[in-house]
MARBA-310618 format. One record per residue (C-alpha): x, y, z; residue in one letter. Coordinates in steps of 0.001 Angstrom, whole numbers, padded with zeros to 6 digits, always signed. Layout:
N
XYZA/...
! end
This chain:
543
+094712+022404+156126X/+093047+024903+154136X/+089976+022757+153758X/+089574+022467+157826X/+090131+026386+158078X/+087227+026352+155109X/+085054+023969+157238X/+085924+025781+160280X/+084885+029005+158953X/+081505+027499+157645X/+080334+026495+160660X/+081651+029638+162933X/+079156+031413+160110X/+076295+029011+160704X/+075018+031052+163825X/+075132+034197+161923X/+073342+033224+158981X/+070765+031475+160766X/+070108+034262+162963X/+066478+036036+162442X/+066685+039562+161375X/+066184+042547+163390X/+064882+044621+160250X/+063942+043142+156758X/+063303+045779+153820X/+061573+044565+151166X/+058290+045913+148663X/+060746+048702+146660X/+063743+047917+144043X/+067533+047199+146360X/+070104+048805+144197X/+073591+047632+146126X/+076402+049425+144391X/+078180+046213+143346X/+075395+045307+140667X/+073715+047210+138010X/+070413+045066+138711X/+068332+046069+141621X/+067168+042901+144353X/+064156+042157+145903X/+065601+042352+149285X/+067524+042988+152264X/+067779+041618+155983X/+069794+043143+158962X/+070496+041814+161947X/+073479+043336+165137X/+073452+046251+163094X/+075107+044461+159899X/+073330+043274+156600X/+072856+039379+156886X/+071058+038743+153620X/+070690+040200+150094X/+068554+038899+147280X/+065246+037870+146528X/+062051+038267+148528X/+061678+034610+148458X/+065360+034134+150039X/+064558+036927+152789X/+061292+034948+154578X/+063653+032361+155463X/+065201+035227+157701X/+062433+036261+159683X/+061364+035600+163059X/+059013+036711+165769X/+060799+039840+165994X/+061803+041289+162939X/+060240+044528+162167X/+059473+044772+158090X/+059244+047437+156267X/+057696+047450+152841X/+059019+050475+150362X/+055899+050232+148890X/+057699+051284+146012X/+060299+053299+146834X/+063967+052770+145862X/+066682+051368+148323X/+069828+052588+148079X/+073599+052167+150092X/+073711+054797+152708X/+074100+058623+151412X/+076977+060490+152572X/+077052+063972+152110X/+080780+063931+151573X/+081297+068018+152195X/+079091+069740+154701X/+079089+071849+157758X/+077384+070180+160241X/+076588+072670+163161X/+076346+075288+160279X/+073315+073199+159124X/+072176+073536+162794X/+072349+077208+163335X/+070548+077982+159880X/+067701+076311+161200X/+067762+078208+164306X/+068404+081543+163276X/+068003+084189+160657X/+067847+082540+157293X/+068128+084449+154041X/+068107+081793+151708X/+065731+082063+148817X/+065533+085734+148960X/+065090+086848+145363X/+066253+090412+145542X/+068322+092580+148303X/+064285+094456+148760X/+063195+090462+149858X/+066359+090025+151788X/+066049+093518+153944X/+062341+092762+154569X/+063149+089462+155764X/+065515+091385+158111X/+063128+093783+159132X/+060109+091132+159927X/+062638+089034+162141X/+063435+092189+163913X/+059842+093222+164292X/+059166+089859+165651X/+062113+088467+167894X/+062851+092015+168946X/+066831+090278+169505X/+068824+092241+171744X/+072576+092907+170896X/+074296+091973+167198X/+072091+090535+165118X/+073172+087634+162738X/+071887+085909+160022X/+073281+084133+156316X/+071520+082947+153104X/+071407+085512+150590X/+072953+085310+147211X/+072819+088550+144661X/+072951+086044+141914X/+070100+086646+140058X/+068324+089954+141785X/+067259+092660+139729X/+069501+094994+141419X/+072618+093294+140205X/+075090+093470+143185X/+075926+092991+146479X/+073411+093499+149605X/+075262+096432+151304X/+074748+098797+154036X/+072523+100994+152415X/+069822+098293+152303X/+070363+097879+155720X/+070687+101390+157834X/+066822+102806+157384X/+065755+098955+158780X/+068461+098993+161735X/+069910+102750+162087X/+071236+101463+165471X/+071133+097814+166124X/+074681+095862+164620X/+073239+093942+161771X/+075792+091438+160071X/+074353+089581+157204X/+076951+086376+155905X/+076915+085673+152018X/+075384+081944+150991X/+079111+080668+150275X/+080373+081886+153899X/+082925+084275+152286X/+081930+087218+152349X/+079315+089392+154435X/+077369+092451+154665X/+077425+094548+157909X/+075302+098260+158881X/+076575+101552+159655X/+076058+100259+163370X/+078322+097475+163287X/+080980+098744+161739X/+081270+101215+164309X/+080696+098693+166987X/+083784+097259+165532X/+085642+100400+165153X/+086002+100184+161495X/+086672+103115+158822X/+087325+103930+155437X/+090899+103800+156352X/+091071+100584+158314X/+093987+098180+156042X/+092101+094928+154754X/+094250+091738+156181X/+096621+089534+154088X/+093524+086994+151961X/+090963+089651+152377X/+088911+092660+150979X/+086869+095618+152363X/+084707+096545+149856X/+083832+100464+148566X/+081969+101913+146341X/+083149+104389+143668X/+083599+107528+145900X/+086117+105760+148600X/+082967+105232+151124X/+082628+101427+153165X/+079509+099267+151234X/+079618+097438+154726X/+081142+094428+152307X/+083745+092204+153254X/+085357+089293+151720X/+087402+086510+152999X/+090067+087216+155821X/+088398+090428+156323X/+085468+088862+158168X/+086925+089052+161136X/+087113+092371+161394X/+083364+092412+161862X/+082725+088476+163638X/+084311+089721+166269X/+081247+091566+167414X/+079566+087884+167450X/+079779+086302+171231X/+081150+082816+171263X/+078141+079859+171446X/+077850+078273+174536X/+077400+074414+174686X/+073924+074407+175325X/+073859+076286+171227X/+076362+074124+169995X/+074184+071055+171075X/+071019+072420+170226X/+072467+073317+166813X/+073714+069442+166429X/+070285+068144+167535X/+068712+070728+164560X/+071032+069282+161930X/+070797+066152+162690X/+067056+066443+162580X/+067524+067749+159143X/+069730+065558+157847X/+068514+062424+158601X/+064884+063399+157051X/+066837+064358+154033X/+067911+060829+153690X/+071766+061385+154516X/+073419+058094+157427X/+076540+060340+157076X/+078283+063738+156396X/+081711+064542+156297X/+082058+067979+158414X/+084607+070128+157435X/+086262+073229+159271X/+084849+071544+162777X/+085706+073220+165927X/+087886+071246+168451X/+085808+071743+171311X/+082817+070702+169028X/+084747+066942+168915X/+084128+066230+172658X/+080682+067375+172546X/+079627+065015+169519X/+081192+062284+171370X/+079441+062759+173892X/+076034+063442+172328X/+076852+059609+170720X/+077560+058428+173993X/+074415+059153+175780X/+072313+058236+171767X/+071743+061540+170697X/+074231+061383+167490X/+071966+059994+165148X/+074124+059880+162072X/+077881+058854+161244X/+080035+061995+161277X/+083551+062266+160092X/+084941+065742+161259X/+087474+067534+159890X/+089278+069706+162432X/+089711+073689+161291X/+093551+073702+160528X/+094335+076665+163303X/+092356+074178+166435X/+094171+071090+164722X/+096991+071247+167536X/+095060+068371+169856X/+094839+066331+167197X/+098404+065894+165676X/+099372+065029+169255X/+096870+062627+169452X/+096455+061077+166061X/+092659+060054+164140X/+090337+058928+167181X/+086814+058256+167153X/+084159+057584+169516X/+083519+053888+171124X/+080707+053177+168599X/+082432+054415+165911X/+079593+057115+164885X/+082101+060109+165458X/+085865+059758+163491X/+087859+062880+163963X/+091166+061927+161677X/+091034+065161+159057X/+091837+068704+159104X/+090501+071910+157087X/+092770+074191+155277X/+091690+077414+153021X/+093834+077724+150420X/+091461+080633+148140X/+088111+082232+148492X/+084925+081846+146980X/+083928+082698+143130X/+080330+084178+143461X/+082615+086762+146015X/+085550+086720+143789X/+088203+085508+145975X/+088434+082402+144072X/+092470+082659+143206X/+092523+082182+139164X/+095800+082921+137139X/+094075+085616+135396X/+091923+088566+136320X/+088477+088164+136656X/+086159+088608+133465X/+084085+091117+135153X/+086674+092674+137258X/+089696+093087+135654X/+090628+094713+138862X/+091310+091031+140520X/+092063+087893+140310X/+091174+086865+143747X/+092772+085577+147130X/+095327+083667+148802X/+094148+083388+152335X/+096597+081265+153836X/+101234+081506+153337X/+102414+079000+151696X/+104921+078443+154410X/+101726+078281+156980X/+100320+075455+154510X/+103510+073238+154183X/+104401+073485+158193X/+100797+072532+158504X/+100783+069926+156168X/+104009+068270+157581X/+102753+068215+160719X/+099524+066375+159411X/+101694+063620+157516X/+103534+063087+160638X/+100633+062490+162733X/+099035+060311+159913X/+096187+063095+159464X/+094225+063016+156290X/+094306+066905+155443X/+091113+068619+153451X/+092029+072057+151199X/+089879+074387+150466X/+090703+075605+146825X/+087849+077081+144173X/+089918+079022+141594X/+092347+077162+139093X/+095793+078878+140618X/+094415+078191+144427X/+094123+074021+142623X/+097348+074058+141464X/+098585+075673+144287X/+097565+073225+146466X/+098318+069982+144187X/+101453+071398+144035X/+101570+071830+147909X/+100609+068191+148192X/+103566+066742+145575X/+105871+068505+148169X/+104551+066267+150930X/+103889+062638+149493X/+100933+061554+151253X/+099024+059808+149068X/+098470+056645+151398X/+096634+059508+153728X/+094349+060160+150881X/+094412+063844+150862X/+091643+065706+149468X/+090982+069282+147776X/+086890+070433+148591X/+085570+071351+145962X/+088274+071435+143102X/+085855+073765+140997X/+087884+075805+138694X/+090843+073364+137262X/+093181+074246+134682X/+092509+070974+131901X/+095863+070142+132424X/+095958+069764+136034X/+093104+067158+136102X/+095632+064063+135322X/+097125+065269+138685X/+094806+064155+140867X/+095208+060524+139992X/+098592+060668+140036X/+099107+061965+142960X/+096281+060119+144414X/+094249+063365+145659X/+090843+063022+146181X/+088184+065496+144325X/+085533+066613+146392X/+083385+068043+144588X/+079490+069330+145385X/+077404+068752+141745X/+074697+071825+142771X/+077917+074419+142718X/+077372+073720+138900X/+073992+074118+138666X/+073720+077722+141212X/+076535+078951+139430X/+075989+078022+135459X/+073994+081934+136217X/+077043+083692+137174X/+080374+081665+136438X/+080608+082472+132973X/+080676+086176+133529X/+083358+085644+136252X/+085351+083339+134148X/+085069+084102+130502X/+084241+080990+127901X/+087261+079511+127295X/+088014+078706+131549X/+084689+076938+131316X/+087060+074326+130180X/+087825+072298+133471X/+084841+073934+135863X/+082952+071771+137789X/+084592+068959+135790X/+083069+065579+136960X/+083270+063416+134475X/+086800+064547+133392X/+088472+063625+137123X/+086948+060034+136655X/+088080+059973+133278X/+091425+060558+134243X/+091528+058477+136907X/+090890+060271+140075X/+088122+059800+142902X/+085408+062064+142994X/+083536+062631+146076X/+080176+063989+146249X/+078783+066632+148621X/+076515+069809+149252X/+078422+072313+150921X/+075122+073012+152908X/+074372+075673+154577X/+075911+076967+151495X/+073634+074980+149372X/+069923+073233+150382X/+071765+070309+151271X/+069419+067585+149680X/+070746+064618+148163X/+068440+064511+145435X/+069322+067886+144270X/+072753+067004+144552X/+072405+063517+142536X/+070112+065682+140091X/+072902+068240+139487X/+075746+065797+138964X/+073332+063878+136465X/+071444+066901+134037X/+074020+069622+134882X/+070718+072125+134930X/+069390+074131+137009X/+066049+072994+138934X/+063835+074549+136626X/+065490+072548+133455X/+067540+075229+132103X/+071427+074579+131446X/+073683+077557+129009X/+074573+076093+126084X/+078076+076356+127089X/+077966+074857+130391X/+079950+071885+129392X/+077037+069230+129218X/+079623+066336+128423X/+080133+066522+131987X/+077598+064915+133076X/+077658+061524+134713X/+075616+058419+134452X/+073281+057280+137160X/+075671+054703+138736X/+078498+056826+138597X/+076465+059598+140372X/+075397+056722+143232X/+079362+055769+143829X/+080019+059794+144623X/+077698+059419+147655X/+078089+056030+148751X/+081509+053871+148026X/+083561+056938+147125X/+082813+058765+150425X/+083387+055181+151828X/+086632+055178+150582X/+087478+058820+151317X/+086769+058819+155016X/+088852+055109+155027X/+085407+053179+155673X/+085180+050974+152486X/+085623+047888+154252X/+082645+048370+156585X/+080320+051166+154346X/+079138+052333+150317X/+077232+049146+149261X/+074630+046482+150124X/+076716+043632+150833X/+076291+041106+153546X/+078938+041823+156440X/+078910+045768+156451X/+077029+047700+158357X/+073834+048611+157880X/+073484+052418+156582X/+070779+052835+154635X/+068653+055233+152149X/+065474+055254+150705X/+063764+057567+148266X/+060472+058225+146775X/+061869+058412+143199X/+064014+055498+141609X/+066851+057783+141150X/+068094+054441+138607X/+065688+054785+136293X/+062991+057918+136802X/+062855+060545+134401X/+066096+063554+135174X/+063110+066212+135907X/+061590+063741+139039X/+064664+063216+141115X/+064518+066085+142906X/+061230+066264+143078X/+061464+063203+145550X/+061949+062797+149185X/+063521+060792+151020X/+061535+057796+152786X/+063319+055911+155069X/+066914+056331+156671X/+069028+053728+158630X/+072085+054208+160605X/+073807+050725+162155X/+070442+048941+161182X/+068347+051594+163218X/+065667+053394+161792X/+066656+056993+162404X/+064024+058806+160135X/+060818+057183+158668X/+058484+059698+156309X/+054647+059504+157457X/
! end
């Protein structure tokens, strides 16, 4: 019997393997993810790979049809998956006023001031990207920087990390704000040394100021999607794992795959307060399978470079706090048990090493390991919770250029001796537990090769690294590929179909300039990506 089912199954493969393929890659070094040796070759037909191996082997796969594309050098890799991103985020930074890169609060304000001399905007004005990390000036952009550029025009600036912002004289009093308006529960309002506003706010206190910021329309929610995916796709990413998604955003990325306009493989994560629809509902995703909605997003603690990271001592440099809590416990359990229920894979939020424990201990309350539950970005850990996350099956998610943006400010926030357990790669997977990788863009660039650089050298990108800064850390090459290919797999429940070269799965593909294998630590990211394949489809090719 079990020889006729082998027999059987033979020839119900014979079509398959005899079919020609749609797409051959060949001319650059194949590195699956199940071998440490690179092949000559791959061949994809109906979406799926249907041959790896040598050149030699692949001929026999081509027919009149098959379009081939030589590498001409360049290094093949399993699909990248940016495993923590913000999709429409990406979107809107391309389409609006970006600060990144601004190398002092004088670059950032004349940035400010040209894009108001030139779009002449009408209403609030919006914009995010700067970081004070680094400027001569040493602090905060504040309100001061702001008023002589826009003495009357609202002018609300959001940090890099998305937790904290800067607003002008004008907006606050378009939002009715004063020295004596109460900060919320997980949230600061900044002031300076005499009692006056700085125009600062951190965390839950946001609000108080987005509220002057009308809601997009559809039209800018699509036009954002079209911009990121634009982006991403010539970065070299098939996939990204979008966290703190709007719900109505779900429909409209359904729909945008629906009529072929979704040109990577998302996997949302719903924002835990919109998350309602989809506990009554359960995980869906869209008929081609490009859009899976089966997470949700929790914040558990802020942000370090804004210092509402929660740690179980004060901050180094500001004795004054040791950060925020921005959601009740109570709020995250009822949340959480409402997730289990539904058989939703829930996504925390949690920097500093209390807001970690806090949440691994939030987890051991609910036993969901078969939903493998995840903590973004797991940054600050005390050493002794690390063993934790394989035991209890949580997943890491961690984004390797945290480590390299903030090896310039971390140690002043955290003293030496919490360095033990930050941005701790190499420690999870020692231990046991899976580590996926991501960029947090728009908080960071949001290139894989930075990212894959980072998680490799643990430097910055012009070499340097603080003696300090934990180099033991550091992965090897093939365990930085499996953070953006079969561990992101696995975390979004896609192993069986996605993360290697193997025939049978699907065909998501990347393809780099630099042989991220074998090149010299300094070349990654000065790479590009080449070629990108979603479901056998070329979705970006470089000139």
């Amino acid at each position: 019997m079990n020889r006729r089912l082998f027999l059987l199954a033979t020839l119900l493969a014979t079509p398959a393997t005899a079919q020609p393929a749609d797409l051959m890659i060949w001319g650059g070094p194949v590195y699956t993810g199940v071998a440490p040796k690179a092949v000559d070759a791959v061949a994809v037909a109906g979406g799926k790979i249907v041959y790896v191996g040598s050149k030699a082997g692949a001929q026999a796969k081509l027919g009149p049809n098959t379009q081939v594309i030589d590498l001409k050098g360049a290094a093949l890799f399993p699909g990248f998956t940016d495993g923590h991103a913000h999709l429409r985020g990406i979107g809107e930074r391309e389409l609006s006023l970006n600060l990144e890169g601004s190398k002092s609060a004088a670059e950032a304000t004349a940035r400010v001031k040209a894009y108001l001399a030139q779009r002449k905007p009408a209403g609030p004005v919006f914009g995010r990207g700067w970081i004070e990390t680094g400027w001569p000036e040493g602090r905060f952009l504040n309100r001061d920087d702001l008023d002589p550029i826009a003495p009357d025009q609202p002018v609300i600036l959001v940090r890099a990390d998305g937790h904290a912002l800067t607003a002008n004289t004008a907006a606050l009093k378009a939002a009715g704000i004063t020295e004596a308006t109460p900060a919320p529960d997980g949230g600061a309002i900044l002031k300076d040394a005499q009692g006056r506003l700085t125009g600062v706010f951190v965390d839950n206190a946001m609000g108080l100021i987005r509220k002057l910021r009308t809601a997009p329309t559809g039209a800018d929610r699509r036009a954002a999607f079209e911009a990121a995916f634009k982006v991403e796709a010539a970065y070299g990413w098939t996939g990204v794992h979008s966290m703190s998604v709007d719900w109505a955003d779900v429909p409209l990325l359904e729909a945008m795959d629906a009529e072929g306009k979704a040109a990577l493989r998302v996997y949302n994560a719903v924002d835990g307060d919109q998350a309602g629809p989809l506990f009554t509902t359960g995980p869906r995703a869209s008929r081609s399978g490009r859009i899976t909605t089966r997470a949700i997003k929790l914040y558990e603690d802020g942000a370090l470079g804004s210092r509402g990271a929660a740690l179980f001592a004060p901050y180094a440099d500001a004795p004054a706090t040791s950060g925020l809590v921005l959601t009740s416990p109570e709020t995250m359990r009822a949340t959480m048990a409402r997730a289990r229920a539904a058989g939703i894979q829930v996504a925390t939020h949690a920097i500093g090493d209390r807001g970690n424990a806090n949440v691994l201990d939030l987890y051991a309350g609910q036993d969901a390991s078969k939903l493998r539950w995840r903590i973004e970005h797991s940054q600050i850990v005390r050493p002794a919770d690390i063993p934790r996350f394989a035991t209890m099956g949580v997943i890491a998610s961690m984004q390797p250029s945290h480590a390299i943006g903030d090896l310039h400010f971390a140690p002043a926030r955290l003293g030496e001796a919490r360095l033990a357990g930050a941005y701790a790669w190499k420690d999870m997977l020692k231990a046991g537990a899976r580590v996926v990788g991501g960029s947090d863009a728009p908080v960071e660039r949001g290139d894989p090769l930075i990212e894959f650089y980072a998680a490799v050298a643990r430097k910055d990108l012009s070499g340097f690294s603080a003696p300090d800064w934990q180099p033991e850390q550091k992965l090897s090459r093939a365990e930085a590929l499996k953070l953006f290919t079969s561990e992101a797999a696995w975390a979004s429940f896609a192993e069986n179909e996605l993360g290697t070269i193997e025939v049978g799965k699907i065909a998501d593909l990347s393809a780099f300039s630099v042989d991220l294998m074998t090149a010299p630590e300094a070349d990654i990211p000065k790479g590009r990506a080449v070629l990108t394949v979603v479901d056998g489809k070329v979705v970006y090719r470089a000139d």
